[in-house]
C-alpha positions in Angstrom: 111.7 104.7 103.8 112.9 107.4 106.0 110.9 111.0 105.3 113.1 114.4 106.1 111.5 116.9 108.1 111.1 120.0 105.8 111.0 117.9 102.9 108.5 117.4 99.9 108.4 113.6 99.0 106.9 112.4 96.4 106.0 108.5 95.5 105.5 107.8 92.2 105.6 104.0 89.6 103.1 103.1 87.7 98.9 102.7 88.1 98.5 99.6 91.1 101.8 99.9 92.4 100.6 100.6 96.0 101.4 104.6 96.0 97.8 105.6 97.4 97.8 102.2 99.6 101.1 102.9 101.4 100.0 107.0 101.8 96.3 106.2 104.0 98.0 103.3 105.9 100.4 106.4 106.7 97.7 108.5 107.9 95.8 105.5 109.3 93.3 105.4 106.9 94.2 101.7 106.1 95.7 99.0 108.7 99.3 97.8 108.4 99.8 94.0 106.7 103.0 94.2 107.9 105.9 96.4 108.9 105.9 99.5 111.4 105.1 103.2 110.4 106.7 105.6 113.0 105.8 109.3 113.2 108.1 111.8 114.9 109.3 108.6 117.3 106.6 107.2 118.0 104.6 103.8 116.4 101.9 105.3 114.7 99.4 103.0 116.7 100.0 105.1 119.9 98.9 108.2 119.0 94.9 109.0 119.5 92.7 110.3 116.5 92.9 113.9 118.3 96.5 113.4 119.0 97.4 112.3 115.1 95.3 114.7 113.8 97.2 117.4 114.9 100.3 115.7 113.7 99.4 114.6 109.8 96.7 115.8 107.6 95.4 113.8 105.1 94.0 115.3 101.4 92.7 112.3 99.5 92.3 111.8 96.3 88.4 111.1 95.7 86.3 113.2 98.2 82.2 114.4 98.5 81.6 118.1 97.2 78.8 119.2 100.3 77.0 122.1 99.4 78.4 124.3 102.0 80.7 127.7 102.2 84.4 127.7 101.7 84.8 129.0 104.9 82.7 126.2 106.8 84.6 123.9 104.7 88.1 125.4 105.7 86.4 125.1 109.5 86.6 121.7 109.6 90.4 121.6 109.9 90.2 123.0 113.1 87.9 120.3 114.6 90.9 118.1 116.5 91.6 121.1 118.4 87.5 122.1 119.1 86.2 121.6 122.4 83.0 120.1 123.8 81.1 122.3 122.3 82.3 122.1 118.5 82.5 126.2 118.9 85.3 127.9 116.9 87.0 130.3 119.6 89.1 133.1 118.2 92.2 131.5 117.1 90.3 128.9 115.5 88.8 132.2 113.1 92.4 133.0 113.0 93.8 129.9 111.3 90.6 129.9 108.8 91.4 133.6 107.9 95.2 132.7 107.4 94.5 129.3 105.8 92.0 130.8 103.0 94.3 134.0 102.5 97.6 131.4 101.7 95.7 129.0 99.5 93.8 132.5 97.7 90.7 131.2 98.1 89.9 134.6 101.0 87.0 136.1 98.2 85.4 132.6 97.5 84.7 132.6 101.8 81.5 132.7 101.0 81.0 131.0 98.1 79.2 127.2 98.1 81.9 124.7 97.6 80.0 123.0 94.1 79.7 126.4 92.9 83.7 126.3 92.3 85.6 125.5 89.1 88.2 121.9 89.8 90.9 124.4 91.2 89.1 126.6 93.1 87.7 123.8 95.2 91.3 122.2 95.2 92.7 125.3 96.6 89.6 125.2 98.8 90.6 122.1 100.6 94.2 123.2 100.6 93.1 125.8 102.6 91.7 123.3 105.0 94.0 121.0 105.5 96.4 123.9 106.4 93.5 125.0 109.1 94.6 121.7 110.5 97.8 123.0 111.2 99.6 120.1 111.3 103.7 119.7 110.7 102.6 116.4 107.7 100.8 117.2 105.5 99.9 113.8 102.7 98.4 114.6 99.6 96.8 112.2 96.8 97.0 113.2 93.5 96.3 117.0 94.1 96.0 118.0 90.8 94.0 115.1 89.3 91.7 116.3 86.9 92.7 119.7 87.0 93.7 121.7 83.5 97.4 122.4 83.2 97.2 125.6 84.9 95.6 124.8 87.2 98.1 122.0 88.2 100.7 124.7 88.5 98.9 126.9 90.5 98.3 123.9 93.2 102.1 122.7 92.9 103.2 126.0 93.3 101.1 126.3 96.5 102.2 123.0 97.8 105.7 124.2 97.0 104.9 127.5 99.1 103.8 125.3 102.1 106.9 123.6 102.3 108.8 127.0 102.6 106.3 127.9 105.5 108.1 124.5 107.2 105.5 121.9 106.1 107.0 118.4 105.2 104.9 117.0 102.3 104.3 113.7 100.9 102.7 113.8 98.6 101.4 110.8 95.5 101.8 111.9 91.9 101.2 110.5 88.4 103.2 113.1 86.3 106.8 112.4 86.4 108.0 116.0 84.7 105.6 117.5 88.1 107.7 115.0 90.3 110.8 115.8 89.2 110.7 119.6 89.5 108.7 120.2 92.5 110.1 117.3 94.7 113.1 117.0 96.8 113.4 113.5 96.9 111.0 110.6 95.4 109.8 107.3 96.2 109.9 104.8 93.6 107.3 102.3 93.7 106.7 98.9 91.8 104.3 96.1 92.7 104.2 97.3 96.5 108.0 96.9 96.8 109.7 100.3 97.5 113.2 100.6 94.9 114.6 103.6 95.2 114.1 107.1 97.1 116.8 109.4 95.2 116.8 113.3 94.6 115.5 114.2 91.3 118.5 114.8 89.4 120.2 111.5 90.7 117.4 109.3 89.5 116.9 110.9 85.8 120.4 110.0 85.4 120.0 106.6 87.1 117.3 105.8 84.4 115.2 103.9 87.1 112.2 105.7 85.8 112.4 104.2 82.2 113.2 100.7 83.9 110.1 101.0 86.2 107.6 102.4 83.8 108.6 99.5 81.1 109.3 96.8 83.3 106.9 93.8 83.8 106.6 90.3 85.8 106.6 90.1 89.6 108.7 91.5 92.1 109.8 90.1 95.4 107.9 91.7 98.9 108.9 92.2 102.1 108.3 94.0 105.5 109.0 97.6 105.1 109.2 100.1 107.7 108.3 104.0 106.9 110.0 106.5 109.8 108.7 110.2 110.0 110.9 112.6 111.5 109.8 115.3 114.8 109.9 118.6 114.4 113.4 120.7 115.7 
């Protein structure tokens, strides 16, 4: 699987197929089985925590709600690029300001993070991982539990991110989201990747019915994932 820089790339197949699994080995959350994940032209293995960290930020799926302001929370993007002393210097303030204002969480600043309705907080943590400031961005199931607006409003933001010139990769369970807010997507069955087609071209190739009907065991094999640099 080869990810295009710019892009928003979704993975998607059905519940087990490996869609979370194959997104935290790519942000190093898991290690590799097999295969080789590169990231902007290098094996993902070379990079330090500091270094990847300003490369890829990861949003998973399940996280802790700590009692603390959206602004502190937003904060903690910006620790890969703190010094010794953990102290936020100006253009730290500056990304958190910009971050919160673009994920319209700016009036919640102070707010406690469990104080927040589902999409507040998800817009919350947005807002951090664009502190991070990082060209990747990987997402698991951002809008998981959230009511159908709220879904929107978080695609739509996601969408607005790639326009700023994020590339996002991103997991998702509802194939109507997938197909309209992707540019290309991943499909997954029983850890084997089969297809990564623009929308259009996979509606029509009717992979999706296949995939989301089929059963019995497919074949493995090593894969290897390449993440383009920046221009």
């Amino acid at each position: 699987m080869d990810v295009k820089k710019g892009e928003i790339l979704t993975l998607a197949g059905p519940n087990g197929c490996g869609k979370s699994t194959l997104l935290k080995a790519a942000a190093r959350q898991l290690p590799l089985m097999a295969g080789e994940i590169m990231l902007f032209g290098r094996k993902l293995d070379d990079f330090s925590q500091k270094e990847l960290a300003k490369q890829a930020a990861l949003l998973p799926q399940s996280r802790g709600i700590p009692g603390i302001p959206v602004e502190q929370l937003v904060l903690h993007g910006r620790f890969p690029y703190l010094g010794l002393s953990r102290r936020p210097g100006r253009e730290d303030k500056e990304k958190v300001a910009e971050a919160m204002e673009l994920a319209g969480v700016a009036d919640m600043r102070h707010r406690d993070l469990r104080s927040l309705s589902g999409g507040e907080r998800q817009k919350a943590y947005l807002a951090m991982v664009v502190a991070q400031d990082t060209d990747l961005i990987f997402l698991d199931e951002p809008t998981t539990y959230l009511d159908i607006g709220k879904q929107f409003e978080i695609l739509e933001l996601i969408r607005r991110l790639n326009r700023e010139g994020k590339t996002i990769v991103m997991v998702l369970h509802d194939l109507a989201h997938a197909l309209t807010y992707s540019h290309r997507i991943a499909v997954m069955e029983k850890g084997c990747l089969l297809a990564v087609q623009q929308p259009e071209e996979l509606f029509k190739s009717g992979l999706l019915n296949d995939v989301f009907r089929r059963r019995g065991p497919l074949g493995g094999g090593r894969k290897n994932i390449l993440f383009h640099a920046p221009s």
